[in-house]
Backbone as CSV, one residue per row, in Angstrom:
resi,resn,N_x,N_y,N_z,CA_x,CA_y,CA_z,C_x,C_y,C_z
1,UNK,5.672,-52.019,-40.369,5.554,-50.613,-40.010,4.103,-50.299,-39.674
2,UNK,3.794,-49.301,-39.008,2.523,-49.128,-38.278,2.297,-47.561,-38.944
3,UNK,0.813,-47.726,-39.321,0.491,-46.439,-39.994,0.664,-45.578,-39.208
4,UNK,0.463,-43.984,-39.907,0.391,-42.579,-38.754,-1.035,-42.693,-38.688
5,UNK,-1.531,-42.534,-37.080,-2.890,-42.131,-37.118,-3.237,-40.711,-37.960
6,UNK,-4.349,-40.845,-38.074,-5.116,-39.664,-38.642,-5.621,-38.479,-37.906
7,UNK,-5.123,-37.587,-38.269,-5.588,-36.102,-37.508,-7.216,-35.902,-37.389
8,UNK,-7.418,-35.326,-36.536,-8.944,-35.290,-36.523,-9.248,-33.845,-37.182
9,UNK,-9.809,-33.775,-38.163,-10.441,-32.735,-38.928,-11.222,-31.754,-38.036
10,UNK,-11.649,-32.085,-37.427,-12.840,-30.793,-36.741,-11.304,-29.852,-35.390
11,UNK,-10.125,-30.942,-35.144,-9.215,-30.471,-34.245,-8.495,-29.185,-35.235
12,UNK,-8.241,-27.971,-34.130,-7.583,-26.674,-34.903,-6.644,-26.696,-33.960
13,UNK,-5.372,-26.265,-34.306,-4.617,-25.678,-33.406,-4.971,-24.401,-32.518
14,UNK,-4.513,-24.503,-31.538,-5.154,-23.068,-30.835,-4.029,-21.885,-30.890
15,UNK,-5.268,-20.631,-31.028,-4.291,-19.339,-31.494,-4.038,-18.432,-30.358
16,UNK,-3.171,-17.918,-30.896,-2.580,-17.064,-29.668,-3.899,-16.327,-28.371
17,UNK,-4.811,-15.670,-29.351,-6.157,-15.592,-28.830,-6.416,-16.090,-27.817
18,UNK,-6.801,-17.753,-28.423,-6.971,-18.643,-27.218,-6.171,-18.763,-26.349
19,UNK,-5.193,-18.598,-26.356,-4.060,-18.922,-25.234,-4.100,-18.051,-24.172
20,UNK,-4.183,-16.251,-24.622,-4.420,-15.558,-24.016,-5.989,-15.486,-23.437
21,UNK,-6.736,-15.855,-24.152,-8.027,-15.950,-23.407,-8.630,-17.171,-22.214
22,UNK,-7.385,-17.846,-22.563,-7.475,-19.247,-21.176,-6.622,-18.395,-20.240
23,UNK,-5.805,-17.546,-20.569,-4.531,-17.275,-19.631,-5.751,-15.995,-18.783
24,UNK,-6.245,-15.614,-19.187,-7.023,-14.288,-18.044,-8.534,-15.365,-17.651
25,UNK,-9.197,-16.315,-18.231,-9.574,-17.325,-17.199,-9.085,-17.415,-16.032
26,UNK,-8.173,-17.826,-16.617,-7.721,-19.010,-15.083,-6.938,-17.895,-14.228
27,UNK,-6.892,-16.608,-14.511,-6.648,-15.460,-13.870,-7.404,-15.059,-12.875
28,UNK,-8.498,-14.344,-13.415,-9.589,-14.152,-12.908,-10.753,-15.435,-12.021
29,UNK,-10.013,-16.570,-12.032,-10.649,-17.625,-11.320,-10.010,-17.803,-10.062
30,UNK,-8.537,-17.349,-9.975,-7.453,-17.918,-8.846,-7.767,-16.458,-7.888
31,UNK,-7.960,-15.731,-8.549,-8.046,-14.512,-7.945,-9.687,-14.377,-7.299
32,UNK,-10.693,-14.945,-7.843,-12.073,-15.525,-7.292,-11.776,-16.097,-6.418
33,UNK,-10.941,-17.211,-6.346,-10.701,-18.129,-5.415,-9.944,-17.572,-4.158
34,UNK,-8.883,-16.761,-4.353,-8.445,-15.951,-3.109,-9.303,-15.636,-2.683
35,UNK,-9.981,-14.453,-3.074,-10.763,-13.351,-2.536,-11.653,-14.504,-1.893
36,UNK,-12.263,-15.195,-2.354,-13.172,-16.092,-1.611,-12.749,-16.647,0.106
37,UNK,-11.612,-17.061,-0.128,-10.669,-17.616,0.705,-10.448,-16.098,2.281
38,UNK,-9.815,-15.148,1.383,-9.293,-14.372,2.206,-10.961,-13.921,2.768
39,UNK,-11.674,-13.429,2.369,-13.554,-12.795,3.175,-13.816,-14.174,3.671
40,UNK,-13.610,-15.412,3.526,-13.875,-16.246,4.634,-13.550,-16.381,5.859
41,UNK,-11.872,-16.338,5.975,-11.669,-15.583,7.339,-11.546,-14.340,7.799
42,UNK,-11.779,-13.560,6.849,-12.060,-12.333,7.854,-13.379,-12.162,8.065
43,UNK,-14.804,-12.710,7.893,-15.537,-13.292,8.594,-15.673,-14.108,9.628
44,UNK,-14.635,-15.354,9.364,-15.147,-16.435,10.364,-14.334,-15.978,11.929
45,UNK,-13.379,-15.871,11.356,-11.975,-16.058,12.139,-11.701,-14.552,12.771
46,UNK,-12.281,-13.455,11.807,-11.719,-11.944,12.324,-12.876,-11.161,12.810
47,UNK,-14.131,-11.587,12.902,-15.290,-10.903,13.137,-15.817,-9.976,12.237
48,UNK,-15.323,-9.599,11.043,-15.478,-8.413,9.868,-17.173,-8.695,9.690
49,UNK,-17.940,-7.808,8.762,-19.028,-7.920,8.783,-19.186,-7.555,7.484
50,UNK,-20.386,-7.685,6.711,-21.133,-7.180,5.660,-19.855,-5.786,4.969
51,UNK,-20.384,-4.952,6.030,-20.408,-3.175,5.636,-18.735,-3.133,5.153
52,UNK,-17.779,-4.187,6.053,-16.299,-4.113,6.221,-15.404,-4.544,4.305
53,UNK,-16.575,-5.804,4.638,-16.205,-6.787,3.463,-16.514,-5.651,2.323
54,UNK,-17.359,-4.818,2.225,-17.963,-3.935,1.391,-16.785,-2.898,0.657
55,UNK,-16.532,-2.346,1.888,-15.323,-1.253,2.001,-14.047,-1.906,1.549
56,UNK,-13.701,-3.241,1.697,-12.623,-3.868,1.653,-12.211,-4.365,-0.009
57,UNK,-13.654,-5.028,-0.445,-13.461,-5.125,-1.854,-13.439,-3.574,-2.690
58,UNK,-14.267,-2.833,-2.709,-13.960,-1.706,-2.872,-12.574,-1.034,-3.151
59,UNK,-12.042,-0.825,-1.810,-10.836,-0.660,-1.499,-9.897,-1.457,-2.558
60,UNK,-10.139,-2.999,-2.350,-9.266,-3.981,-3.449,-9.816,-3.473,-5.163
61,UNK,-10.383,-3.455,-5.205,-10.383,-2.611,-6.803,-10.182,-1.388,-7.088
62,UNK,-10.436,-0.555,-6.597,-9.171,0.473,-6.102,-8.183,0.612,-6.274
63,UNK,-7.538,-0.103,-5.591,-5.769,-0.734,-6.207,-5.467,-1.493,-7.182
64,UNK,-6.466,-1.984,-7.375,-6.232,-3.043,-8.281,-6.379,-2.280,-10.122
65,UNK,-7.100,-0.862,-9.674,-7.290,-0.398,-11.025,-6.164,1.170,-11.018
66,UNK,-5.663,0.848,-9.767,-3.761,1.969,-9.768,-3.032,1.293,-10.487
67,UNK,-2.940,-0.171,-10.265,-2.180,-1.259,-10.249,-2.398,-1.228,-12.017
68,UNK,-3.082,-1.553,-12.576,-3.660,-1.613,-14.064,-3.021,0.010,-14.863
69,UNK,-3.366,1.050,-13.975,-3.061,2.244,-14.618,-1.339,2.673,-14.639
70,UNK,-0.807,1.799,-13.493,0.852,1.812,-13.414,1.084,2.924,-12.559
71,UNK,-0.164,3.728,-11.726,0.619,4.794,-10.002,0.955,3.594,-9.310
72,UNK,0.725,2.052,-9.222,1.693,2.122,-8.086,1.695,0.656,-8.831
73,UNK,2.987,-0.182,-8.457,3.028,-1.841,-8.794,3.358,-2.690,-7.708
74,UNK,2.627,-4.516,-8.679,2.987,-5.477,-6.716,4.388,-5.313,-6.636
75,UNK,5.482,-5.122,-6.802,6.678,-5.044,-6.553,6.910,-4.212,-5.242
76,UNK,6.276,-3.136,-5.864,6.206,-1.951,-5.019,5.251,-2.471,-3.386
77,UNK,4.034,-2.869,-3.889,3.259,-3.673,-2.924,3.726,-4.410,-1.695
78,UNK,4.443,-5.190,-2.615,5.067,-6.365,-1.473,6.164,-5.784,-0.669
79,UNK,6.992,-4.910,-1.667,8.023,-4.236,-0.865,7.802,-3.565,0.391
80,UNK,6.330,-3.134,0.222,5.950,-1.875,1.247,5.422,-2.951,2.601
81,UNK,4.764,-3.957,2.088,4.588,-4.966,3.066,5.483,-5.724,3.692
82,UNK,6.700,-5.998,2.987,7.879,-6.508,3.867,8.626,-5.561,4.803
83,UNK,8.733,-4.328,3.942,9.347,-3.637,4.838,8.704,-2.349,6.401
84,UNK,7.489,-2.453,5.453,6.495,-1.380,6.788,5.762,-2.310,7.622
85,UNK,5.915,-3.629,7.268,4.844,-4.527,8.040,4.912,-5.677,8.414
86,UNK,6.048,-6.314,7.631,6.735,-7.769,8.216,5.935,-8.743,7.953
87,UNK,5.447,-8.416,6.544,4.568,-9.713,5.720,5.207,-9.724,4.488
88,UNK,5.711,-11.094,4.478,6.459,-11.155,3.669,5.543,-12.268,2.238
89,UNK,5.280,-11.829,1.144,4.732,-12.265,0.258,5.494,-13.254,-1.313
90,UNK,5.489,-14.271,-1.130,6.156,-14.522,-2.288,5.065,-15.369,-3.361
């Protein structure tokens, strides 16, 4: 028979805390990473400028803090984009 290895003492299980505090990481990183993504082409590709990108993030926190307060949700979002605009988001 083969012993059980030994737990490592300094190792803790991780608490809900942590779980939730990796979970709005990697939130707030994917969402860095869009935004990064999306002001790249509307620079490169759409001609937008400084002042646009300005107004635009703006604008995106904006909604993004309706969105937090519950006047409006992405459900609602996407809906309005599939159906007023023929972008369909999944």
């Amino acid at each position: 028979m083969t012993k059980p290895k030994k737990t490592n003492p300094r190792r803790r299980p991780a608490t809900q805390a942590d779980v939730e505090r990796a979970r709005d990481t990697a939130v707030k990183d994917a969402v860095r990473a869009s935004m990064a993504i999306f002001f790249t082409v509307l620079l490169d590709k759409e001609q937008a400028d400084k002042e646009i990108l300005q107004r635009v993030w703006k604008e995106v926190n904006d909604l993004s803090e309706s969105i937090k307060l519950g006047y409006v949700s992405l459900p609602d979002l996407k809906r309005t984009l599939r159906e007023e605009y023929d972008v369909e988001i999944d």
